[in-house]
N, C-alpha and C positions, 0 to 999 in steps of 0.2 A: 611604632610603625602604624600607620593609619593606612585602612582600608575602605574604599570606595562602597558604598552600598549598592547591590545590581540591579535598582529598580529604582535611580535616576542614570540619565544620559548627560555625557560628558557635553561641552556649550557647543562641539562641532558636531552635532550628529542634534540637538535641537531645532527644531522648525523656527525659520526666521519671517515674522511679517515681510511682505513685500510694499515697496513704497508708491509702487502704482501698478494699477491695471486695465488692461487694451477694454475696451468697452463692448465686447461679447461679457466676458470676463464680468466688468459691472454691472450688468442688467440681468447675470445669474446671481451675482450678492443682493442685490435689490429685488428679484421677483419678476424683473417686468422684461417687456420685449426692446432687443438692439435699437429699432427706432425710438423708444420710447427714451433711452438715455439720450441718443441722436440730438432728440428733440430738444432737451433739458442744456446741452451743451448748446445748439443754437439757441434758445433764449437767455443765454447768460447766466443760467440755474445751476450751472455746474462748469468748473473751469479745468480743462484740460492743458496739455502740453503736449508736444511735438517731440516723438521719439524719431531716429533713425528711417529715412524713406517716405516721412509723411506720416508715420502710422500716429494715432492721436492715444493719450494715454491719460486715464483719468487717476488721478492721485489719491492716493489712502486718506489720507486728512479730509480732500474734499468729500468723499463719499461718508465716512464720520459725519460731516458737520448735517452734511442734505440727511442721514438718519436722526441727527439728534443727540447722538452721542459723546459729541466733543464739547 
């Protein structure tokens, strides 16, 4: 019989990345102020999507790539 060790968590109670976030949200991951990401999306710097009511939703991937990371 095998026993679970108590200091990892089972796959449903781990933290899952999220695949996009509202642009409050990404100008607290980046550092900088809500216009400042605003701005990046109107220049084409950064490509969003259209959630539910209009709200705009900047995607994990992109926010990676504009760090450097991907």
């Amino acid at each position: 019989m095998e026993t679970i060790p108590k200091n990892e968590e089972s796959p449903a109670t781990q933290p899952t990345e999220r695949l996009a976030y509202s642009i409050q949200e990404a100008a607290d991951m980046l550092g900088v102020n809500y216009f400042s990401v605003y701005r990046l999306i109107q220049r084409n710097k950064l490509k969003v999507c259209r959630a539910l009511r209009g709200k705009l939703l900047v995607p994990r991937t992109e926010l990676l790539k504009l760090l450097g990371t991907e």
